[in-house]
N, C-alpha and C positions, 0 to 999 in steps of 0.2 A: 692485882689483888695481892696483899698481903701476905706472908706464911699463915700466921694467928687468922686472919679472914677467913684463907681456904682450909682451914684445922675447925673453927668454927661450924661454919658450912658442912661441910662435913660431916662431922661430928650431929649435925640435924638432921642430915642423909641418914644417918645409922639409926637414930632415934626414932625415926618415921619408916623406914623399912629395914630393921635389922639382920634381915636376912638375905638381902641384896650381897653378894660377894664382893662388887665393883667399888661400894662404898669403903669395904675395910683398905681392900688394894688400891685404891687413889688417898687413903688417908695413911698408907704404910708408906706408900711414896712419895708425901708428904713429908714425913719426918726423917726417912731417911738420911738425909742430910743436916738437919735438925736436934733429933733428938733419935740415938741408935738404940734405946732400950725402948723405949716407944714404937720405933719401926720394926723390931724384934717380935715384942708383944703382939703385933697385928699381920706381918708376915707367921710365924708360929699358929695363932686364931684361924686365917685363911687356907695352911695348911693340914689343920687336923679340924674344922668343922665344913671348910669345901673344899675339899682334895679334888674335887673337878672342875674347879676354875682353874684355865690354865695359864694364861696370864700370868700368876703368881709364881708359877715357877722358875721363870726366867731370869724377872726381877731379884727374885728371895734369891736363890742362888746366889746374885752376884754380890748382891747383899752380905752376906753370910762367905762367901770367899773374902771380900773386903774386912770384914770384921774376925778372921784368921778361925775362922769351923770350917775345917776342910772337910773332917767325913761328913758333918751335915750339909754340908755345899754338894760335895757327891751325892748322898745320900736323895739330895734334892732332884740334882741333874737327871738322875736315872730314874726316878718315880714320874718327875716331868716327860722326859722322852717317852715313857711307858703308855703314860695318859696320854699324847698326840698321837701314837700310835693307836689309839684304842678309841680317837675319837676323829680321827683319820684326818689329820690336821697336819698335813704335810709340809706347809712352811713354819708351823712352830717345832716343829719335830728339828728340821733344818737348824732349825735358830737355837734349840737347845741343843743339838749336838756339836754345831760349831763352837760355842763357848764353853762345853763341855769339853772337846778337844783344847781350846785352849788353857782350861782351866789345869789338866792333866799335865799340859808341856810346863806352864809355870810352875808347878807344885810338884813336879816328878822330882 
């Protein structure tokens, strides 16, 4: 399937349940590569209307490291860990602090 197909799709996903979480975070991962203010705009969305999908945070971080926002890339990592802690998700926890740890050694 195409970008434009799976941007499509998508985008009907949102229109039929827009308050599914998975739909904005498969359609910010989508663009990512794409289109960066597009993938901004909907990692941004999933972080201030579900701040409990956790998922998003791993992603958007890396995201947002790659696009040079370091305090929001931090900013991210620790709100992330905070949430798997709190939702006792111990392999996301793992996962955000390993590339949190990386993230610090790059950027120190």
């Amino acid at each position: 399937m195409k970008h434009l197909d799976r941007v499509k799709e998508l985008l009907n996903y949102i229109e039929k349940e827009p308050n599914d979480p998975f739909n904005l975070y498969a359609l910010a991962l989508e663009y990512q590569n794409q289109d960066k203010e597009k993938a901004s705009f909907y990692f941004n969305k999933l972080l201030i209307e579900h701040k409990d999908y956790l998922p998003t945070y791993y992603h958007a971080a890396l995201f947002f490291a790659n696009e040079e926002h370091l305090q929001k890339t931090d900013k991210i990592f620790t709100e992330g860990i905070a949430l798997a802690k709190t939702q006792n998700n111990l392999h996301a926890k793992k996962e955000l602090e390993n590339a949190y740890l990386n993230f610090q050694f790059e950027n120190d």
